[in-house]
VMD Tcl script that builds the backbone (N, CA, C; Angstrom):
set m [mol new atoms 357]
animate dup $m
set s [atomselect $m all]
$s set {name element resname resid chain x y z} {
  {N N UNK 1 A -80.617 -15.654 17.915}
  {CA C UNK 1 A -80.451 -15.928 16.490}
  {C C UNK 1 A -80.356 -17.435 16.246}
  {N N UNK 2 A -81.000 -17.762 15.353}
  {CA C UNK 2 A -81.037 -19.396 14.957}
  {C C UNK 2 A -79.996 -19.485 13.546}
  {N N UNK 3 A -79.210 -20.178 13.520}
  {CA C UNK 3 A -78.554 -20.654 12.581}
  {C C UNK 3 A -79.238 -20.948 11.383}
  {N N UNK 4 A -78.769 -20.858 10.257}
  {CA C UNK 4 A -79.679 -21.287 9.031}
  {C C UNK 4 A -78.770 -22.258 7.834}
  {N N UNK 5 A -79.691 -23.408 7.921}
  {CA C UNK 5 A -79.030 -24.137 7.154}
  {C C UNK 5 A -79.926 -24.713 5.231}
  {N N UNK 6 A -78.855 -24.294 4.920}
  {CA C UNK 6 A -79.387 -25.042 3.616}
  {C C UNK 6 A -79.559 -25.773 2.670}
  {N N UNK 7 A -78.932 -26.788 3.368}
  {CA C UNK 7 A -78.410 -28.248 2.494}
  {C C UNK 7 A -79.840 -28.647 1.621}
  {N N UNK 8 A -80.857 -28.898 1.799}
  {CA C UNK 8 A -82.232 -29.239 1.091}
  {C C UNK 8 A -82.504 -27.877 0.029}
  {N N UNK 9 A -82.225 -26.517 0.283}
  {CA C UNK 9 A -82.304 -25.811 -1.065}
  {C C UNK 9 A -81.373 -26.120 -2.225}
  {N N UNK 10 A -79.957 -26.193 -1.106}
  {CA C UNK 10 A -78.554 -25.955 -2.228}
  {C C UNK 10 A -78.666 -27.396 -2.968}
  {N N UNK 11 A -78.906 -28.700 -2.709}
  {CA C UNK 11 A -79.225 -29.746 -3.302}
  {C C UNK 11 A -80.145 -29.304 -4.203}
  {N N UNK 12 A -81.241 -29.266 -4.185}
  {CA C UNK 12 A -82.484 -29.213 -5.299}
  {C C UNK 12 A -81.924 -28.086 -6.400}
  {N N UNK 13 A -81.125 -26.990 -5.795}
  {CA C UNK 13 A -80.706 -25.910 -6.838}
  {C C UNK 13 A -79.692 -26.582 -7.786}
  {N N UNK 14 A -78.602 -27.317 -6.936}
  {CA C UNK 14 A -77.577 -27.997 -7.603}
  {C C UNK 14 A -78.285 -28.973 -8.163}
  {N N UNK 15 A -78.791 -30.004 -8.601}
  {CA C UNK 15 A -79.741 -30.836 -8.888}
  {C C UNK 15 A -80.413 -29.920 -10.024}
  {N N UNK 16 A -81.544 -29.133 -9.911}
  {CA C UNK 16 A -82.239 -28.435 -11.331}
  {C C UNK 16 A -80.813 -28.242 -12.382}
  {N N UNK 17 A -79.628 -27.296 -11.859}
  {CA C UNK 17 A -78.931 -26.996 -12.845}
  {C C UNK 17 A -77.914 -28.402 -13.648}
  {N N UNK 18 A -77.777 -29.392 -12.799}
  {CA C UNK 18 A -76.603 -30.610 -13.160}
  {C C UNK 18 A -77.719 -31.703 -14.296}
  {N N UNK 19 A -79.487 -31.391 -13.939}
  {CA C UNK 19 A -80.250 -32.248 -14.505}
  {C C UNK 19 A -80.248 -31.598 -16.150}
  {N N UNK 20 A -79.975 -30.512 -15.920}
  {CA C UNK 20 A -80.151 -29.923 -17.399}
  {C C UNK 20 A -79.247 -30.231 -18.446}
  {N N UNK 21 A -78.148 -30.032 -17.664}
  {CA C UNK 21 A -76.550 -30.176 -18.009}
  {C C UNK 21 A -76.202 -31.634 -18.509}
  {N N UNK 22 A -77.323 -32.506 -18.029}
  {CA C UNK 22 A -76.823 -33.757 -18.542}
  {C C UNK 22 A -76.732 -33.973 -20.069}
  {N N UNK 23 A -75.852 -34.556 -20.274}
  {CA C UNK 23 A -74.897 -35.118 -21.101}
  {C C UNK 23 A -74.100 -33.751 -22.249}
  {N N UNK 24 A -73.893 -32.947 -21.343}
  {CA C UNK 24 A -72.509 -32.077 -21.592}
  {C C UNK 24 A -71.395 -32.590 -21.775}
  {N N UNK 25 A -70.260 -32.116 -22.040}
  {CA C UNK 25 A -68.740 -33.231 -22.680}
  {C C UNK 25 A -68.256 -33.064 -20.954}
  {N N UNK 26 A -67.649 -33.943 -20.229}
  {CA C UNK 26 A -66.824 -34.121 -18.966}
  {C C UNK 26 A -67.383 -33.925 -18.193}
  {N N UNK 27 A -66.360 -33.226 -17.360}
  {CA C UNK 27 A -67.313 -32.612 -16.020}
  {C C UNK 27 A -68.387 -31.801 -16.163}
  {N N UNK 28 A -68.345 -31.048 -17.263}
  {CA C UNK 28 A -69.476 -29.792 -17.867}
  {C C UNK 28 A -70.839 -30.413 -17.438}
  {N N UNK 29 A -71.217 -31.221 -17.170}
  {CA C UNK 29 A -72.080 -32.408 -17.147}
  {C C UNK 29 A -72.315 -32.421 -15.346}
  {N N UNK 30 A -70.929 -32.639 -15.029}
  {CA C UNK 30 A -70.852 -33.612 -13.198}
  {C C UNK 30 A -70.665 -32.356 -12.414}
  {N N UNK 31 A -69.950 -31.335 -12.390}
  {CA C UNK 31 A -69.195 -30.326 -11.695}
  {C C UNK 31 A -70.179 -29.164 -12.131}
  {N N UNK 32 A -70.937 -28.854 -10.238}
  {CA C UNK 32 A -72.206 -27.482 -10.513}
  {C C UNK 32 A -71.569 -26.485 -11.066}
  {N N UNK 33 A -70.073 -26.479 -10.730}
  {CA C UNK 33 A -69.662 -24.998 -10.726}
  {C C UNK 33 A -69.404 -24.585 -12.552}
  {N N UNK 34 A -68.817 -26.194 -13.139}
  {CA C UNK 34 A -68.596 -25.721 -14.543}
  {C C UNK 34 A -70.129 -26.239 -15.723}
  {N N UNK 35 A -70.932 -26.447 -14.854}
  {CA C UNK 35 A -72.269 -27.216 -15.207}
  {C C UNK 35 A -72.825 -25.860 -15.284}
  {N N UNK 36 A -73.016 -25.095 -14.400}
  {CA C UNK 36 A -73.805 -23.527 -14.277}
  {C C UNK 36 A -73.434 -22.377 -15.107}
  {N N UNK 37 A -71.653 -22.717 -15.828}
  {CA C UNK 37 A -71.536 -21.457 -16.135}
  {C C UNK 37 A -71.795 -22.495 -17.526}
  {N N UNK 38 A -71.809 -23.666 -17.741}
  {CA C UNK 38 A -72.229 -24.150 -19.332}
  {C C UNK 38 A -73.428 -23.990 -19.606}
  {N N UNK 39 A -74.490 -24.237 -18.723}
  {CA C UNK 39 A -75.826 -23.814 -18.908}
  {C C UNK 39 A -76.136 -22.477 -19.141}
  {N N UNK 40 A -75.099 -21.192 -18.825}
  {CA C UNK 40 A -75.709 -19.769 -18.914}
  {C C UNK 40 A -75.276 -19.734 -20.661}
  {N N UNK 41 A -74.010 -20.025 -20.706}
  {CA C UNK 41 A -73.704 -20.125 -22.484}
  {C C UNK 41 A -74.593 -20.953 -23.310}
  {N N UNK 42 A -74.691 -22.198 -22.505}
  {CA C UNK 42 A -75.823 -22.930 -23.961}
  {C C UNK 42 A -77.502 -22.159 -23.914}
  {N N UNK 43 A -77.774 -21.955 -23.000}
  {CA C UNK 43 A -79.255 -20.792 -22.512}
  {C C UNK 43 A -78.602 -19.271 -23.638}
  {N N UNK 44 A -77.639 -18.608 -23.927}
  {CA C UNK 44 A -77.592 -17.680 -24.460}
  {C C UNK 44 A -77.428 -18.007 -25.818}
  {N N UNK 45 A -77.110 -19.362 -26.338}
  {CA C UNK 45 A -76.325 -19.631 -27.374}
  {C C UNK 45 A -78.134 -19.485 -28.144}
  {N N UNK 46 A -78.931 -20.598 -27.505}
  {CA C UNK 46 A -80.146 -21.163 -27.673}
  {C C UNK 46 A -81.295 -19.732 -28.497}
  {N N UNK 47 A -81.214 -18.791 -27.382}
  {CA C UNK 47 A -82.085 -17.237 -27.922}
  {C C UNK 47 A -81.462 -16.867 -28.952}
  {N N UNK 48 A -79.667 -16.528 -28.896}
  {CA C UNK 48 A -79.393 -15.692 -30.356}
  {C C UNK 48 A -79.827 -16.803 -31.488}
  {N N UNK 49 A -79.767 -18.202 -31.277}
  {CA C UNK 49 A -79.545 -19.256 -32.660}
  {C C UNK 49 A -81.699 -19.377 -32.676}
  {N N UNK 50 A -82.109 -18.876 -32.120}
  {CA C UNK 50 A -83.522 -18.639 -32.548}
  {C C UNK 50 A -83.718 -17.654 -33.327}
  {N N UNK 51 A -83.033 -16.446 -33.152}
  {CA C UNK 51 A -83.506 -15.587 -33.650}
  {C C UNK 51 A -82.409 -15.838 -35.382}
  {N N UNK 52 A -81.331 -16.385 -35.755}
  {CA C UNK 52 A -80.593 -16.815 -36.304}
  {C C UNK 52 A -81.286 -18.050 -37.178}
  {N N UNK 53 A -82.212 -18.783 -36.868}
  {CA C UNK 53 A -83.056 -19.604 -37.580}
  {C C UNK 53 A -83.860 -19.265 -38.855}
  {N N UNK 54 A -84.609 -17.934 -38.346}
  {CA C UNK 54 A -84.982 -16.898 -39.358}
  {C C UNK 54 A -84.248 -16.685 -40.423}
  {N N UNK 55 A -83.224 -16.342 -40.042}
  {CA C UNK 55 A -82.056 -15.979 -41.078}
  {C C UNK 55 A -82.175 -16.909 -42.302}
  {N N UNK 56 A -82.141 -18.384 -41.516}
  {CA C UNK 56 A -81.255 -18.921 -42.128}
  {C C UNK 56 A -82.368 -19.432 -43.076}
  {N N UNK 57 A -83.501 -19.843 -42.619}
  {CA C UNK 57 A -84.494 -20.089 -43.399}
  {C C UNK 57 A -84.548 -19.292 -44.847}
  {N N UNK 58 A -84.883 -18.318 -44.115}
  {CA C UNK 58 A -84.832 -16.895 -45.493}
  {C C UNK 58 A -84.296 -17.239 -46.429}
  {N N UNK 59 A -83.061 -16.795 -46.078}
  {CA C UNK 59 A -81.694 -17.737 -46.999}
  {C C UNK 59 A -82.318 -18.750 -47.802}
  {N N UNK 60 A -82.457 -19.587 -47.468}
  {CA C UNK 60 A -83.045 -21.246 -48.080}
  {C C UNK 60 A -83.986 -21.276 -49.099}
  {N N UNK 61 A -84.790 -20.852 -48.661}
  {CA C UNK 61 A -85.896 -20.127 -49.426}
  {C C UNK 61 A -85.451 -19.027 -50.475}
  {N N UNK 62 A -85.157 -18.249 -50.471}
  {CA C UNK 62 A -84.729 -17.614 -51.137}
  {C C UNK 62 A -83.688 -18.583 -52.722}
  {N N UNK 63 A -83.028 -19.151 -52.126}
  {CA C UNK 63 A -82.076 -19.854 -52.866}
  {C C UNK 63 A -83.091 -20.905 -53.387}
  {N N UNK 64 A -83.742 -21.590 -53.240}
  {CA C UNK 64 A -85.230 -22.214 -53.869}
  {C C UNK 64 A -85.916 -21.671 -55.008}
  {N N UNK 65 A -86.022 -20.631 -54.747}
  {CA C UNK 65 A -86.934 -19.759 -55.618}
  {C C UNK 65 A -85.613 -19.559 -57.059}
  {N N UNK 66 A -84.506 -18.493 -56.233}
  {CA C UNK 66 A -83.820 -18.379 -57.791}
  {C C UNK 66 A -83.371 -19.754 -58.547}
  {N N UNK 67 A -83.312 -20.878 -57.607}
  {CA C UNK 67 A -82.688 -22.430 -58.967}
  {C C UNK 67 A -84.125 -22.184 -59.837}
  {N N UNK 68 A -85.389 -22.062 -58.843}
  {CA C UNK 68 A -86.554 -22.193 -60.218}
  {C C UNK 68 A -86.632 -21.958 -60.475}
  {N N UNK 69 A -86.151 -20.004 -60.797}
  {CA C UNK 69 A -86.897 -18.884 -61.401}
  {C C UNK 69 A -86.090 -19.359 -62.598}
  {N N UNK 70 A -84.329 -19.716 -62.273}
  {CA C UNK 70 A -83.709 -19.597 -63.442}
  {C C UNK 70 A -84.263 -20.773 -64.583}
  {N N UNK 71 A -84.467 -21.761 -63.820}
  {CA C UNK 71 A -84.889 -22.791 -64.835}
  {C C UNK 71 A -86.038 -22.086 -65.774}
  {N N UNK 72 A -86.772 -21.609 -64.980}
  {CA C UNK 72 A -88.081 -20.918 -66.058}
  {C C UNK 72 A -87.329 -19.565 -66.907}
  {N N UNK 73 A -85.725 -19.277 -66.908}
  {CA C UNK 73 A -85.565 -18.120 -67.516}
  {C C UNK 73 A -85.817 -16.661 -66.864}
  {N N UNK 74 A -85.743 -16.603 -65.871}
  {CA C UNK 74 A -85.760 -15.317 -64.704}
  {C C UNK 74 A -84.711 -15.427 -63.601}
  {N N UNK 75 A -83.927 -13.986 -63.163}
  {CA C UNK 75 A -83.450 -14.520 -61.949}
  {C C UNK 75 A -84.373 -13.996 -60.572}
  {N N UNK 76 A -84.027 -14.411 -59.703}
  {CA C UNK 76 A -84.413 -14.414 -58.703}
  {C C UNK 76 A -85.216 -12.824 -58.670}
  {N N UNK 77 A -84.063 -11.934 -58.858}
  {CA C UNK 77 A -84.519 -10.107 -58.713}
  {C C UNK 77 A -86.038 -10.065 -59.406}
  {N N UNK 78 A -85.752 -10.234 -60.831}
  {CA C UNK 78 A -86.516 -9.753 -62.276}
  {C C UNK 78 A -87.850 -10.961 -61.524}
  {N N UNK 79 A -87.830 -11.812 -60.866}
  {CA C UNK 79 A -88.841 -12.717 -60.415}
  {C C UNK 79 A -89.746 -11.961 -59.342}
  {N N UNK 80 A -89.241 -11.839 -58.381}
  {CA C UNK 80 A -89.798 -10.618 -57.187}
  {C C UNK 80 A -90.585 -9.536 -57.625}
  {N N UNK 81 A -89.598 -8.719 -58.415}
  {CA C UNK 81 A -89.672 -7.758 -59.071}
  {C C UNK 81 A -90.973 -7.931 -60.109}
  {N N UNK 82 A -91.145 -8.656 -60.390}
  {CA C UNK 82 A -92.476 -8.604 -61.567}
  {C C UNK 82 A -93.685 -9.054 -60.872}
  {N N UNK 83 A -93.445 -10.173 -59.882}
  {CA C UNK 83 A -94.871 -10.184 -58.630}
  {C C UNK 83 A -95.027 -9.272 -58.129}
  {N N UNK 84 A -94.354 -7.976 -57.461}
  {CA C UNK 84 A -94.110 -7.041 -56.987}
  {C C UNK 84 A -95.272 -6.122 -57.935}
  {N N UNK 85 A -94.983 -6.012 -59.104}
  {CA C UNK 85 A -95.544 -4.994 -60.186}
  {C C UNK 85 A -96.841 -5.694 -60.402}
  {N N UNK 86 A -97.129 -6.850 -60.681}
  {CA C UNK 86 A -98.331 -7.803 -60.883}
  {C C UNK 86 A -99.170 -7.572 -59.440}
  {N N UNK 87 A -98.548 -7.046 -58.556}
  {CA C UNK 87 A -99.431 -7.190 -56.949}
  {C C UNK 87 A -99.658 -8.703 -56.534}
  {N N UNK 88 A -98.741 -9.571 -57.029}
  {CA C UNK 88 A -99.061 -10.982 -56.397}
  {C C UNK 88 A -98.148 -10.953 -55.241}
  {N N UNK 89 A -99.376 -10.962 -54.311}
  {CA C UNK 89 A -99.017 -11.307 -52.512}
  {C C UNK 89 A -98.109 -12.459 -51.737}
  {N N UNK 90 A -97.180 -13.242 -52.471}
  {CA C UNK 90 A -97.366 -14.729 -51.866}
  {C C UNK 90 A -95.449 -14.304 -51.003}
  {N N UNK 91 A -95.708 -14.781 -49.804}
  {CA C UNK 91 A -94.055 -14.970 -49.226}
  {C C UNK 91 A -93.325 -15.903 -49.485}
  {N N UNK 92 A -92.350 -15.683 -48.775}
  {CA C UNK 92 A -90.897 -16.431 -49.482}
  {C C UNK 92 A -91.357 -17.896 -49.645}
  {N N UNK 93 A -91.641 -18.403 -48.148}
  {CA C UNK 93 A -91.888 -19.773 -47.927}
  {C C UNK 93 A -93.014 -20.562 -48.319}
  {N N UNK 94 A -93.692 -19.470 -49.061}
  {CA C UNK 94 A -94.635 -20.409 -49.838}
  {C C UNK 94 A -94.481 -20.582 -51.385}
  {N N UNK 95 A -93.454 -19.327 -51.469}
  {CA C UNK 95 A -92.813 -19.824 -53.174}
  {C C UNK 95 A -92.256 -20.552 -53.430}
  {N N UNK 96 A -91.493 -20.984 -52.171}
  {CA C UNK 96 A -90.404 -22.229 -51.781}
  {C C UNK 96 A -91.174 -22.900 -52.228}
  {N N UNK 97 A -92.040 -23.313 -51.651}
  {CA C UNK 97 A -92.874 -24.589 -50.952}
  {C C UNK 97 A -93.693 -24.932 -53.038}
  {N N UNK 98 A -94.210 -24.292 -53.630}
  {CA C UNK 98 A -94.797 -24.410 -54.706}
  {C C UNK 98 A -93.410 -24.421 -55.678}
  {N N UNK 99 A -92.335 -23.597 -55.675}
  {CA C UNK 99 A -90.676 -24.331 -56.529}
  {C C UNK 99 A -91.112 -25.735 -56.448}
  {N N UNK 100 A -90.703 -26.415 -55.314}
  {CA C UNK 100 A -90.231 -27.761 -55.074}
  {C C UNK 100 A -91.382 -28.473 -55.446}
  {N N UNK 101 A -93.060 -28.176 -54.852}
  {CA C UNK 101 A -93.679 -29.042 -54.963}
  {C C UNK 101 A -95.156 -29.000 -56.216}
  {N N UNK 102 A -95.054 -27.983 -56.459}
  {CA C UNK 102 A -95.341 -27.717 -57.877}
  {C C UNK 102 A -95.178 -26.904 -58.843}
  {N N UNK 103 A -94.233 -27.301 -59.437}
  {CA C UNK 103 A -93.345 -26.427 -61.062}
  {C C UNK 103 A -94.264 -25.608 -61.923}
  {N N UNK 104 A -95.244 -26.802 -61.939}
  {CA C UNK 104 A -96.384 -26.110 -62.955}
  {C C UNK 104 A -96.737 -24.613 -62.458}
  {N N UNK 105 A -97.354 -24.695 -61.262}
  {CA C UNK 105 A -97.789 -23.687 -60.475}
  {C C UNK 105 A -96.730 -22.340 -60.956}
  {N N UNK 106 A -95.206 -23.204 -60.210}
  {CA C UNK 106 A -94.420 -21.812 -60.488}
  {C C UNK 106 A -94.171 -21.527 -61.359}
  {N N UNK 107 A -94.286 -22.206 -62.772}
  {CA C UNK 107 A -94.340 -21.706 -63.972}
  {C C UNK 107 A -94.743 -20.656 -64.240}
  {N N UNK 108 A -95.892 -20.662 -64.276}
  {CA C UNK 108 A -97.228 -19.831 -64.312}
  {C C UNK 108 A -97.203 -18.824 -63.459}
  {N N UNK 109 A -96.415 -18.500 -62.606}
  {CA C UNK 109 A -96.155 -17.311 -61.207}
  {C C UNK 109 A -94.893 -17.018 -62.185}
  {N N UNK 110 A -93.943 -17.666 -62.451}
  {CA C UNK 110 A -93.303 -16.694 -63.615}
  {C C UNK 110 A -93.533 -16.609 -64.608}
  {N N UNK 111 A -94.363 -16.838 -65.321}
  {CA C UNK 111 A -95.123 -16.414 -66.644}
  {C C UNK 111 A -95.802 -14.723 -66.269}
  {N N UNK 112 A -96.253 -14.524 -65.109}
  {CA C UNK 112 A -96.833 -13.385 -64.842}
  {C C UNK 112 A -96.015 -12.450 -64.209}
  {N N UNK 113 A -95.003 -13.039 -63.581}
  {CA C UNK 113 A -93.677 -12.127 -63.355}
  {C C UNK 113 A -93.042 -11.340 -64.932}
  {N N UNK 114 A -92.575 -12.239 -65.456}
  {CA C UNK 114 A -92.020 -11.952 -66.993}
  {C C UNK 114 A -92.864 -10.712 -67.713}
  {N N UNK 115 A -94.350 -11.261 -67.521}
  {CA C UNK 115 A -95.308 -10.310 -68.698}
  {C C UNK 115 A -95.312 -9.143 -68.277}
  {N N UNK 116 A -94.927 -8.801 -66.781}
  {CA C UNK 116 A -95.036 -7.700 -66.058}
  {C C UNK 116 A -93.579 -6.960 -66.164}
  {N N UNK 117 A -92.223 -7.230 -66.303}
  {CA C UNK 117 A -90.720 -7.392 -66.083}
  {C C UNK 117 A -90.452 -6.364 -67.883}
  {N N UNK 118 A -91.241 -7.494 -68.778}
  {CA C UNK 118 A -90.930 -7.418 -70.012}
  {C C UNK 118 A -91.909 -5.674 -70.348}
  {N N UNK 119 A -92.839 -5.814 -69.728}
  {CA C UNK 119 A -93.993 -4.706 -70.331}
  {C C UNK 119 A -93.687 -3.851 -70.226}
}
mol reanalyze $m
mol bondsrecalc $m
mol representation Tube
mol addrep $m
């Protein structure tokens, strides 16, 4: 039986995980042992706060749309709700995107919400 040594794996392993870890608060950073279990939490934190991005966007968007709808005299619901009935196709983030960057536009997307809401 030959002895087995592994100083050249356990380096490069310790090394991938401490390179990642850099600039963690303290030792979280210097120390493999509290470097490895910070990397499995910030690696888990990373997937749920992706899928949590979505969310939050939504959200944003959403809240975009009702400041404009109200300015034009609609809320947010009665706004949906009448593209919905009109069959106008457009998603959140592009109603956003025409709120902020052209009024006129969304005017006119609630002008056809309303005629549909009111009818």
């Amino acid at each position: 039986m030959t002895r087995i040594k592994r100083g050249v794996i356990k380096r490069k392993k310790h090394s991938k995980i401490l390179k990642a870890t850099k600039g963690y608060y303290g030792s979280h950073s210097r120390s493999y042992r509290l470097a490895k279990e910070e990397l499995l939490k910030s690696l888990s934190y990373s997937y749920r706060d992706r899928k949590n991005k979505k969310r939050t966007f939504r959200s944003l968007w959403i809240t975009r749309i009702n400041a404009a709808a109200r300015l034009n005299g609609l809320s947010y619901n009665e706004f949906i709700n009448g593209l919905k009935l009109a069959k106008v196709d457009i998603n959140r983030k592009i109603l956003s995107d025409i709120a902020i960057n052209d009024p006129k536009a969304f005017s006119k997307l609630v002008e056809i919400a309303k005629s549909q809401v009111t009818a």
